[in-house]
VOBA-1610 file (N, C-alpha, C; in pm, whole numbers, padded with zeros to 5 digits, always signed):
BEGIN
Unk+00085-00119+00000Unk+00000+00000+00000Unk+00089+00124+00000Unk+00054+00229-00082Unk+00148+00338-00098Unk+00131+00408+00017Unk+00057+00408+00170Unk+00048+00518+00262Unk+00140+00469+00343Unk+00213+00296+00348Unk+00296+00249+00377Unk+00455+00345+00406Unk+00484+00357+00314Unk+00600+00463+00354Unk+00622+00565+00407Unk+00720+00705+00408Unk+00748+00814+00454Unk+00796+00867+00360Unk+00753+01027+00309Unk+00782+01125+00275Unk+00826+01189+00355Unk+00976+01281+00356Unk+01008+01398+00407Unk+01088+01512+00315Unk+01128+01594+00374Unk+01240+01666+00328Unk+01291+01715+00338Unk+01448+01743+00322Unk+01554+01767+00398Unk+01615+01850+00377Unk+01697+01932+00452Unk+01755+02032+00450Unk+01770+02134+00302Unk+01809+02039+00240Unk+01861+02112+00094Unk+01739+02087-00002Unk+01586+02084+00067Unk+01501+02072-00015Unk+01440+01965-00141Unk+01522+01855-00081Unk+01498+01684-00165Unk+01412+01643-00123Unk+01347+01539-00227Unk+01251+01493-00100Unk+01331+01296-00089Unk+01298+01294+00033Unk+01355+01146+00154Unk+01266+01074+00105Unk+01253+00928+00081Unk+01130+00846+00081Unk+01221+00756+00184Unk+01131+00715+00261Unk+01142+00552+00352Unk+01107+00467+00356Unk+01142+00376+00313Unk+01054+00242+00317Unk+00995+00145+00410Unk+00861+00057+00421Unk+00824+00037+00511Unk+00969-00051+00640Unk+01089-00116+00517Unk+01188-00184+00532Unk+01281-00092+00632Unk+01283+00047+00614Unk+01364+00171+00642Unk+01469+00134+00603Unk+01440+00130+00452Unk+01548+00131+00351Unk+01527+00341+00325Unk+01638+00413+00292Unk+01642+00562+00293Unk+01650+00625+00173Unk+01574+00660+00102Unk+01613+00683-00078Unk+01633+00855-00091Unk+01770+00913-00111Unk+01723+01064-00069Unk+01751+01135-00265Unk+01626+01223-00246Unk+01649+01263-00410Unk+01557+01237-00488Unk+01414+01164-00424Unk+01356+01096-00500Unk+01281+01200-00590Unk+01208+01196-00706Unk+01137+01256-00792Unk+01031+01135-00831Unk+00894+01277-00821Unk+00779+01191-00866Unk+00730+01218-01008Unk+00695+01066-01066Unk+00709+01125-01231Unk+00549+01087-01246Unk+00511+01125-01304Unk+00328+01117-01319Unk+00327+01002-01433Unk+00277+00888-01427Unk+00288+00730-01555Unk+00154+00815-01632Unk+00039+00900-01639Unk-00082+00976-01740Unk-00075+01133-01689Unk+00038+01187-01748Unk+00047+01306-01647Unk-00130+01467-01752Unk-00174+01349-01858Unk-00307+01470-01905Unk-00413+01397-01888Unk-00408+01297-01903Unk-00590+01157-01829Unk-00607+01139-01673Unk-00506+01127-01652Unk-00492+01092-01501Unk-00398+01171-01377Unk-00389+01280-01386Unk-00294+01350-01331Unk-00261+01333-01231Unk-00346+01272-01117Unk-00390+01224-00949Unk-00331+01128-00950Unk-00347+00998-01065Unk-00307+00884-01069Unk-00193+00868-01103Unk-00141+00705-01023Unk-00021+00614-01073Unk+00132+00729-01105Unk+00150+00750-00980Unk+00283+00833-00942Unk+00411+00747-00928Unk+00500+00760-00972Unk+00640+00676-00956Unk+00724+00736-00895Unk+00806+00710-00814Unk+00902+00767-00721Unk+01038+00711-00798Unk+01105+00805-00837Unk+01253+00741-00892Unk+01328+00822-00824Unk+01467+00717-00830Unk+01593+00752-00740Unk+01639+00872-00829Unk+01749+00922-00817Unk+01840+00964-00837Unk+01921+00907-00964Unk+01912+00765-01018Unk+01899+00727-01119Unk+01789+00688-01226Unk+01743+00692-01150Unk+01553+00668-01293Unk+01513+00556-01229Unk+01589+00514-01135Unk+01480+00377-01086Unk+01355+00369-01020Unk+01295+00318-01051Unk+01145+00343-00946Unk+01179+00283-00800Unk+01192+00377-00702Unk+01174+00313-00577Unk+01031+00322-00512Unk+00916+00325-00543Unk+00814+00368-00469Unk+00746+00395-00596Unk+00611+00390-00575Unk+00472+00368-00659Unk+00351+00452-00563Unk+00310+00505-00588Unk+00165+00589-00573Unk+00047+00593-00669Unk-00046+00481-00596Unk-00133+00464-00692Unk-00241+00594-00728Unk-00316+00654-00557Unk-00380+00828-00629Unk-00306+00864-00469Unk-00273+00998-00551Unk-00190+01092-00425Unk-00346+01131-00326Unk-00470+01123-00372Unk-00592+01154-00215Unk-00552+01022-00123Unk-00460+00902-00163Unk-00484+00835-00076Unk-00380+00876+00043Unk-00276+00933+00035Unk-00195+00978+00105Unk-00177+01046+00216Unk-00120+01064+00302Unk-00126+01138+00478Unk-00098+01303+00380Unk-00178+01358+00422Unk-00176+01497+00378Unk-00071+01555+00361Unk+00025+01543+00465Unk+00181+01583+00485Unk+00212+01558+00332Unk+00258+01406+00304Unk+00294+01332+00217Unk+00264+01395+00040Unk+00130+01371+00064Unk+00055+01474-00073Unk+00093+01567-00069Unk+00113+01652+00005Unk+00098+01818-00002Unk+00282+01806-00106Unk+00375+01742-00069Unk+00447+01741-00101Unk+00492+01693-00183Unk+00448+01564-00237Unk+00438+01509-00405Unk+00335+01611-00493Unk+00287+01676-00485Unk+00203+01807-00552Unk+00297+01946-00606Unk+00366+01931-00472Unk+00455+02055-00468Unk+00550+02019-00510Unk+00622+01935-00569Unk+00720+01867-00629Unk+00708+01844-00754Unk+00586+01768-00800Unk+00522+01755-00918Unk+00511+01942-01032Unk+00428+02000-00922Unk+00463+02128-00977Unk+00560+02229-01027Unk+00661+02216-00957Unk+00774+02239-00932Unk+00866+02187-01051Unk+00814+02067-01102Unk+00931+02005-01239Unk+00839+02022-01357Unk+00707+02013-01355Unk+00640+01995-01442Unk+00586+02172-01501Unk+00594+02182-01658Unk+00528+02315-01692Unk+00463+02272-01855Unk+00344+02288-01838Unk+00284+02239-01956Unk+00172+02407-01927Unk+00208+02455-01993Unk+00070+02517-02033Unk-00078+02537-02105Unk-00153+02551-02085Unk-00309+02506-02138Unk-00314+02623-02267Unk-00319+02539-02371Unk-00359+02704-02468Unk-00530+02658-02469Unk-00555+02785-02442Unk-00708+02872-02460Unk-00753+02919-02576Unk-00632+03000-02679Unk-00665+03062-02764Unk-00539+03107-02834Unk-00508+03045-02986Unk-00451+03129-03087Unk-00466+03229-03186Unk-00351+03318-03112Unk-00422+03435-03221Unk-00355+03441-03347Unk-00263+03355-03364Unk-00143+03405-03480Unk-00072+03326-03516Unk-00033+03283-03656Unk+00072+03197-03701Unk+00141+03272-03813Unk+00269+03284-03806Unk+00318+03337-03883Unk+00358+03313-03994Unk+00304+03163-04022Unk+00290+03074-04141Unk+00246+02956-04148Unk+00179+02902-04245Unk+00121+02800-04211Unk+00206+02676-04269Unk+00311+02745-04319Unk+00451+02632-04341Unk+00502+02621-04203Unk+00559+02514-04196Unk+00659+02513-04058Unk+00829+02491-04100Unk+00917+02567-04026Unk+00864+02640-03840Unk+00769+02762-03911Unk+00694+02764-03803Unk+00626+02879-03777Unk+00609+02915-03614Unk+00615+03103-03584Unk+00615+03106-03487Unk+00420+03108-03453Unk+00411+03076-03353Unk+00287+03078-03285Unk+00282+03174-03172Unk+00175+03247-03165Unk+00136+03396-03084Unk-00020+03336-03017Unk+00032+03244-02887Unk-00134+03212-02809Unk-00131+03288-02617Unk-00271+03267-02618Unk-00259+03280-02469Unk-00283+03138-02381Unk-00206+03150-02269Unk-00226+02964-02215Unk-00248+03046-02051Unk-00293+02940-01983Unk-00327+02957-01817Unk-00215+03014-01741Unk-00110+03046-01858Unk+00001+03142-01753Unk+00024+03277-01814Unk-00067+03336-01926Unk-00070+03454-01986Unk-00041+03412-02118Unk+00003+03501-02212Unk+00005+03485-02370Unk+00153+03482-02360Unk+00211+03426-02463Unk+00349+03361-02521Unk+00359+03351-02651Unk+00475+03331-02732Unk+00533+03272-02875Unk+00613+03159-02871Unk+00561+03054-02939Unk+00642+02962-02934Unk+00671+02924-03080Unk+00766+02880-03148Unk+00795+02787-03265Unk+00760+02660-03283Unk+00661+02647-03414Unk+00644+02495-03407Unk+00732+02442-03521Unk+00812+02341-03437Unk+00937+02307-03543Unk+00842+02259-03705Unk+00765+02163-03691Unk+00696+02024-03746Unk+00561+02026-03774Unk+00504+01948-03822Unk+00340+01961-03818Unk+00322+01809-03711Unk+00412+01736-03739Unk+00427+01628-03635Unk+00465+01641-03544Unk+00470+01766-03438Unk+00504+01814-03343Unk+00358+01849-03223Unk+00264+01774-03310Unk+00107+01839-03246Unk+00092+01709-03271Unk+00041+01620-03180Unk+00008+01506-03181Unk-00120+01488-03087Unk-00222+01379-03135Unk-00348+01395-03049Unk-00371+01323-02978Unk-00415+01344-02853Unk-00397+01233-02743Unk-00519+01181-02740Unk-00637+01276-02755Unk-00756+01184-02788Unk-00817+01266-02884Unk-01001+01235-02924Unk-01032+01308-03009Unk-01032+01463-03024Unk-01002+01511-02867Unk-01027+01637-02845Unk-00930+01736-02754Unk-00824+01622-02715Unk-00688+01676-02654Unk-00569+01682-02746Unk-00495+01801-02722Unk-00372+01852-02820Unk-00285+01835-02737Unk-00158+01781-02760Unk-00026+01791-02681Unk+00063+01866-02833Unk+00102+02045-02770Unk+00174+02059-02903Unk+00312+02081-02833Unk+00421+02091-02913Unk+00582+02071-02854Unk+00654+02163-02919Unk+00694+02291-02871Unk+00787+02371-02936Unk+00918+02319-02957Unk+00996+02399-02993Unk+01114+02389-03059Unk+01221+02367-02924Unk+01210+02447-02797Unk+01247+02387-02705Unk+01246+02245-02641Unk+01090+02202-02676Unk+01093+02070-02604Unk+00968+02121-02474Unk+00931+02267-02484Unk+00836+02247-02412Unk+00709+02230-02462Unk+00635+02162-02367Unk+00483+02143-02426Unk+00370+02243-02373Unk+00292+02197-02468Unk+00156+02274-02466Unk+00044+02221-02453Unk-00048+02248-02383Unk-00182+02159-02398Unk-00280+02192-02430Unk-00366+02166-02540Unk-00510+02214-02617Unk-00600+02064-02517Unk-00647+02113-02432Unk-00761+01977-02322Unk-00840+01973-02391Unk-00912+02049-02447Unk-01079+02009-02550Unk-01095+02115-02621Unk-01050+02094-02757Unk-01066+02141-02870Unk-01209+02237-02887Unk-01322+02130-02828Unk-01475+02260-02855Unk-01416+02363-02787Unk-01372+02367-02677Unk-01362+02484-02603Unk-01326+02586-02652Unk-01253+02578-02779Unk-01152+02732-02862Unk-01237+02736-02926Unk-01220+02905-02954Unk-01290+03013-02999Unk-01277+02959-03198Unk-01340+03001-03266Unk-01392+03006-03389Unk-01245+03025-03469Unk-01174+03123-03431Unk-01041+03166-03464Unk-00955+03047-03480Unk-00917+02997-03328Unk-00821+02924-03316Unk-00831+02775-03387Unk-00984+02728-03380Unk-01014+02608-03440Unk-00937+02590-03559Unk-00976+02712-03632Unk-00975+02732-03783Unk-00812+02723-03813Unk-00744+02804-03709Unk-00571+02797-03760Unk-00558+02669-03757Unk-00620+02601-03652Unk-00561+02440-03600Unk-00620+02335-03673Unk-00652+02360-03747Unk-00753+02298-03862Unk-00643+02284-04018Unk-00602+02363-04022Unk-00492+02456-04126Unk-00357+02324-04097Unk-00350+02306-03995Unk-00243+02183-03937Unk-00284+02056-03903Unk-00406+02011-03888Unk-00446+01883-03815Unk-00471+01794-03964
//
């Protein structure tokens, strides 16, 4: 059972996992296994090398302590922004730069590819700039008349 263990964290701001064994894993990082279907769900704890030491099946099952801090960790590595709305492509060849607003204000990003927008379901967008960061379109009805239409131009 994942409430089995201990979360802490230590001085220099890592987080400790313990095992029910009090085996001591310091460094651990939680990687989300559906980080846009399931965001709550099926959490992996890896070492310091990528190994999984620890499994979290939903972080509500967790001692609050514990959660509060796989959340704040999770946040902390993870930056995907939600686009809402595109206003602009500066071509509909690629690269092209892109001019949208997402849940952290409006931005430009480059889309290297047209295979760089890939669909996770009928109505979720995962798009990937030229950095390597991503973007997230969650449900397509939701955009405005505008943006459909650019994203239409690419899909």
């Amino acid at each position: 059972m994942t409430t089995q263990f201990k979360l802490t964290r230590n001085a220099f701001g890592k987080l400790i996992l313990t095992t029910p064994e009090g085996e001591v894993h310091e460094g651990v990082a939680p990687v989300r296994a559906f980080p846009v279907q399931a965001p709550e769900d099926g959490i992996s704890l890896v070492n310091t090398d990528g190994k999984e030491v620890g499994w979290i099946d939903r972080i509500e099952d967790l001692e609050a302590q514990a959660g509060a801090l796989v959340r704040e960790e999770l946040a902390g590595r993870e930056f995907m922004p939600e686009i809402s709305r595109i206003h602009n492509v500066t071509s509909y060849a690629t690269p092209c730069t892109w001019t949208v607003t997402t849940d952290r204000g409006e931005t430009e990003f480059v889309l290297r590819g047209e295979e760089d927008i890939r669909r996770l379901t009928v109505d979720t967008l995962l798009i990937s700039d030229i950095h390597g960061i991503h973007f997230l379109v969650r449900d397509l009805r939701e955009l405005d008349k505008h943006s459909k239409k650019i994203l239409d131009r690419f899909l």
